[in-house]
Backbone as CSV, one residue per row, in Angstrom:
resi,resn,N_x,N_y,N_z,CA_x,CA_y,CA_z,C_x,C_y,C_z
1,UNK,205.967,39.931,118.726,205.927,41.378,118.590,206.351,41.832,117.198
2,UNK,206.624,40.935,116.238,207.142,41.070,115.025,205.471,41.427,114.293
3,UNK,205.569,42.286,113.694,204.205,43.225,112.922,203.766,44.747,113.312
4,UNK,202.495,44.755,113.225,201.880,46.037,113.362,202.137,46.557,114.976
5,UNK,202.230,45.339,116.185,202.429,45.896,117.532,203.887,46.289,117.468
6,UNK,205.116,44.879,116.968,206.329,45.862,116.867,206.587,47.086,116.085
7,UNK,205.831,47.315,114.898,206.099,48.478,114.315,205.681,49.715,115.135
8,UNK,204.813,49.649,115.575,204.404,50.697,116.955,205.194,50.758,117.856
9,UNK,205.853,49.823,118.274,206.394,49.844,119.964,208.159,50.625,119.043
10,UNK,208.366,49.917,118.073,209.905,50.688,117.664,209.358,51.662,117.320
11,UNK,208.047,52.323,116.330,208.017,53.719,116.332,208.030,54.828,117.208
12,UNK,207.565,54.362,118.353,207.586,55.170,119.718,208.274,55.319,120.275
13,UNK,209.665,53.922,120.095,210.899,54.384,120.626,211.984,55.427,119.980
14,UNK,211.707,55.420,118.588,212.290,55.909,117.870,211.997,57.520,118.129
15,UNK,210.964,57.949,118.129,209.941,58.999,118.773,210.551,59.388,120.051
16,UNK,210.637,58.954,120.709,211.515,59.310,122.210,212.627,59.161,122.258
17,UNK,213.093,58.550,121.801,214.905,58.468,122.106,215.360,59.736,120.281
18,UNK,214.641,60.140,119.619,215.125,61.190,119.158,215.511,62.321,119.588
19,UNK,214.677,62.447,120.999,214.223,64.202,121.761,215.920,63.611,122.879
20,UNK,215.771,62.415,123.373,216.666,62.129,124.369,218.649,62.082,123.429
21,UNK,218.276,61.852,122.460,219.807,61.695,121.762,220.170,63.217,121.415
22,UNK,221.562,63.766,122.003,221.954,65.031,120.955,222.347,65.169,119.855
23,UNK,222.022,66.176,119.333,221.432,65.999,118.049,223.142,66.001,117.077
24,UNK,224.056,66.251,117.620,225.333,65.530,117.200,225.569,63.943,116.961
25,UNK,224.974,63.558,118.072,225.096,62.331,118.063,223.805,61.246,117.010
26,UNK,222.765,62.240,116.662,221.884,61.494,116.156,222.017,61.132,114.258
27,UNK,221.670,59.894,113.808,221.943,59.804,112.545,220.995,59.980,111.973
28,UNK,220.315,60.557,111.067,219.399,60.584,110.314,219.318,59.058,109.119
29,UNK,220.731,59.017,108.716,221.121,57.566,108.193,220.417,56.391,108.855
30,UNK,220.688,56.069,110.058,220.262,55.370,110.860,218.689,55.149,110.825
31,UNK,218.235,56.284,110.518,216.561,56.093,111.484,216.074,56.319,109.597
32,UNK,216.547,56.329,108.593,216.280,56.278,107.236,216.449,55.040,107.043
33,UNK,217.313,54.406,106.985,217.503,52.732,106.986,216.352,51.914,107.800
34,UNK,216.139,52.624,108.839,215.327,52.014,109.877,213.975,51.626,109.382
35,UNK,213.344,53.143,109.087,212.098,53.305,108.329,211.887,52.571,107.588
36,UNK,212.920,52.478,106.454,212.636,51.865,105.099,212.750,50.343,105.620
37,UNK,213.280,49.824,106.331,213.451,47.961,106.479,212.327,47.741,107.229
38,UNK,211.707,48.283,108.106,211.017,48.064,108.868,209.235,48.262,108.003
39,UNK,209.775,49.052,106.997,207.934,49.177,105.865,207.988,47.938,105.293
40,UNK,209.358,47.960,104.767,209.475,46.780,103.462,209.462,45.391,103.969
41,UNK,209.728,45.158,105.730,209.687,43.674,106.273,208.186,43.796,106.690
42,UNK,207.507,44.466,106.665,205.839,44.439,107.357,205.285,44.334,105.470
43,UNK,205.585,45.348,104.501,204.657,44.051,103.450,204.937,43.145,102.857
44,UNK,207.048,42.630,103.327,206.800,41.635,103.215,205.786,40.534,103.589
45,UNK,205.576,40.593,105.046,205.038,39.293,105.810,203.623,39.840,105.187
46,UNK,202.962,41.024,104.850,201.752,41.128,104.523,201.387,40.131,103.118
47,UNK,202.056,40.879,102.107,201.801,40.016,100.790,202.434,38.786,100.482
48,UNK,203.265,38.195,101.269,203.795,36.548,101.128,203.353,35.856,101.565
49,UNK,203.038,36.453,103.212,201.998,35.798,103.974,201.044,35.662,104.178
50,UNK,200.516,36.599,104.794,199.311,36.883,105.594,198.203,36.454,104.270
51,UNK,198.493,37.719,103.087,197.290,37.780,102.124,197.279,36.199,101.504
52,UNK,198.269,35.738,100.958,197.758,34.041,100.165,197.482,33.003,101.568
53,UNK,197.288,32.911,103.057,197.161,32.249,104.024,195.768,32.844,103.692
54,UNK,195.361,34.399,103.820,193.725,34.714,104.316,192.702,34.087,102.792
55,UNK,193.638,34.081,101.691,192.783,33.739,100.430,192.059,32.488,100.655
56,UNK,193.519,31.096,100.827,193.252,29.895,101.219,192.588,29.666,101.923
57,UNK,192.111,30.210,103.052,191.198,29.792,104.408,189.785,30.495,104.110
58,UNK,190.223,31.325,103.087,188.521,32.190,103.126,188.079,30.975,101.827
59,UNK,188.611,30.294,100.656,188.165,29.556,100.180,187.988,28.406,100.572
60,UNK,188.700,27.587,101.841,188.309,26.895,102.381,186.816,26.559,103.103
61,UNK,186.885,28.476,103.867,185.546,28.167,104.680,184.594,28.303,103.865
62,UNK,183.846,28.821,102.334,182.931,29.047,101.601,182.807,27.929,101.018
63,UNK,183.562,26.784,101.065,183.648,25.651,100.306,183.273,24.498,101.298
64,UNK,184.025,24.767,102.203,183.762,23.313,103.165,183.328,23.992,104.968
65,UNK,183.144,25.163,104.857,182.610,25.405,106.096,183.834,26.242,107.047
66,UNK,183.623,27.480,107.805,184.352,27.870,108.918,184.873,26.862,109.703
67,UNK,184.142,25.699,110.451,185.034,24.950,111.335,186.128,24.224,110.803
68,UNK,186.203,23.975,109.211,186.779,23.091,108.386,188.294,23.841,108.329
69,UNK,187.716,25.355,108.123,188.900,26.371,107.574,189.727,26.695,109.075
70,UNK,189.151,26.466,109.818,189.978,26.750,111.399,190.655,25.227,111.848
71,UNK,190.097,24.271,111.297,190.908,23.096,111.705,192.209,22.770,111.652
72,UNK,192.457,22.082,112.944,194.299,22.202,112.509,194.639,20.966,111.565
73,UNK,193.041,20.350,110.794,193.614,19.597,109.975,194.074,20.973,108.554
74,UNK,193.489,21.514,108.539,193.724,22.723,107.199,194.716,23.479,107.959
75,UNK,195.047,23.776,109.215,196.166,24.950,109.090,197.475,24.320,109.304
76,UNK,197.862,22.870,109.392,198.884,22.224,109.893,199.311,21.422,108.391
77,UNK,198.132,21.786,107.080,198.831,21.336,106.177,199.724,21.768,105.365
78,UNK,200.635,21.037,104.655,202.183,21.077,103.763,202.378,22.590,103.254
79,UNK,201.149,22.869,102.509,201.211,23.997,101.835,200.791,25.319,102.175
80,UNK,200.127,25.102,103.742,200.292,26.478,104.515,201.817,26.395,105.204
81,UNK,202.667,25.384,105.573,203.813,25.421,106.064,204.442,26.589,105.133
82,UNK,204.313,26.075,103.921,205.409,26.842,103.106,205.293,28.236,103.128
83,UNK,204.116,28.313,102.967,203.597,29.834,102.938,203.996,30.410,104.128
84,UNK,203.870,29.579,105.037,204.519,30.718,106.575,205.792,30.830,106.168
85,UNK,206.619,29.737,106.017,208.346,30.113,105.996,208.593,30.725,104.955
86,UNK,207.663,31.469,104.200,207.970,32.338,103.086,207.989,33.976,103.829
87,UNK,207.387,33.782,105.272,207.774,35.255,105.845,208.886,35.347,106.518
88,UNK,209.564,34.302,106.735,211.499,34.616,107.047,211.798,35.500,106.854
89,UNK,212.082,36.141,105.705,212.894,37.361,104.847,212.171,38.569,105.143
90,UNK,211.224,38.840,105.568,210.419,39.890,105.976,210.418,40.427,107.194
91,UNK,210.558,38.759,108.499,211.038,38.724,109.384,212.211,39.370,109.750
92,UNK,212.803,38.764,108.487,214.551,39.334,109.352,214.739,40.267,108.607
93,UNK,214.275,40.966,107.825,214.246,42.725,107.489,213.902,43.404,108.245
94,UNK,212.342,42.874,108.773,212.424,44.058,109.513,212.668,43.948,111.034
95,UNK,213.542,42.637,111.446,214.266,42.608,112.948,215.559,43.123,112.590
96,UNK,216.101,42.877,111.817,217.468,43.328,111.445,217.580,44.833,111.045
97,UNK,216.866,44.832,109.957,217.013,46.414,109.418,216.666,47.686,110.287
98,UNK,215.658,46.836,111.198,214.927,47.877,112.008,215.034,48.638,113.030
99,UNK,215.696,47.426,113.626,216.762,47.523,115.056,218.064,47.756,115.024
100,UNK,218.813,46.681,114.203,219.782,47.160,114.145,220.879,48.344,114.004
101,UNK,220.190,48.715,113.022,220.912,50.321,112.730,221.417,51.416,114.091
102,UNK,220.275,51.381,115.368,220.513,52.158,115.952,220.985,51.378,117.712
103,UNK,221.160,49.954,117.348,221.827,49.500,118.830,223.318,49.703,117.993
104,UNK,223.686,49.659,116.561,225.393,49.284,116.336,225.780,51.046,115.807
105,UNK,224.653,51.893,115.691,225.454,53.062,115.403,226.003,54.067,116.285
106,UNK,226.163,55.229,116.135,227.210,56.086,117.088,226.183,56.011,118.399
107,UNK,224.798,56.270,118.154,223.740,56.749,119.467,223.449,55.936,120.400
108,UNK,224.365,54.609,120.915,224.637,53.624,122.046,224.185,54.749,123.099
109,UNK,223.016,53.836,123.611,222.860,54.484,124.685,223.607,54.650,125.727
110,UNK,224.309,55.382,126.090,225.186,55.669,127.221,224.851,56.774,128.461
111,UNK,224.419,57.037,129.607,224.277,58.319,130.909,224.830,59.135,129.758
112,UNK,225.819,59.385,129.955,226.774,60.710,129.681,226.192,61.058,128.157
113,UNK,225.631,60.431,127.598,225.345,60.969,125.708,223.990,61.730,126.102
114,UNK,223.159,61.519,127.368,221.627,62.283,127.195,222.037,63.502,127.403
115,UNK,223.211,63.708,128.493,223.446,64.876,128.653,224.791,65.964,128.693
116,UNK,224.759,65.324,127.278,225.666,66.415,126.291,227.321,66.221,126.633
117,UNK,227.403,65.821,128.121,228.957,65.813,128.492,229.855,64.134,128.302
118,UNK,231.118,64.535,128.320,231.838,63.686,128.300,232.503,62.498,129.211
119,UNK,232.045,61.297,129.211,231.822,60.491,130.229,233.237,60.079,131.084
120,UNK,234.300,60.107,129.731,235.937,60.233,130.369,236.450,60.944,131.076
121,UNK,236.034,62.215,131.536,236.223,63.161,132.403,235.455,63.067,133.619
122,UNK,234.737,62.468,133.929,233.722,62.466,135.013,234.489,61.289,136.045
């Protein structure tokens, strides 16, 4: 779920649990940090990854053929390895940056925070 489907599925949460958090409790900090780790870990994995993996395989297949460029003798070799573990850091920007901010800041989802009252008194 790490990409374009997680960037959707956290944008939508982010989208709904704004209307559900009061607006005391909501950080703008939080969902600014959020934004920004979560752009900057999607082009990471775009331009480290994705684009020098699609170059290699599109010169593969014009050179030696589509079945050649889909083989797991070409995608299991040394130097596509590297290229994948070059999206780590993109990875964990935008799992970390993205998420994080708003499971460790004040807006813990708690009953008592949707609706405005104080849960120690109840």
């Amino acid at each position: 779920m790490v990409g374009v489907y997680g960037m959707l599925a956290v944008g939508l949460a982010l989208f709904c649990i704004r209307y559900l958090i009061p607006q005391n409790r909501w950080s703008d900090r939080a969902a600014r940090l959020s934004f920004w780790s979560l752009n900057v870990g999607l082009a990471w994995m775009v331009f480290a990854t994705l684009f020098p993996l699609g170059i290699l395989q599109l010169y593969e297949s014009v050179h030696r053929g589509y079945f050649e460029a889909r083989s797991l003798k070409f995608l299991g070799n040394p130097v596509n390895a590297v290229i994948e573990w070059m999206r780590f850091p993109g990875d964990a920007v935008f799992i970390i940056g993205g998420i994080l901010p708003f499971a460790l800041s004040d807006m813990a989802w708690h009953p008592a925070h949707r609706f405005g009252h104080d849960a120690r008194r109840t």
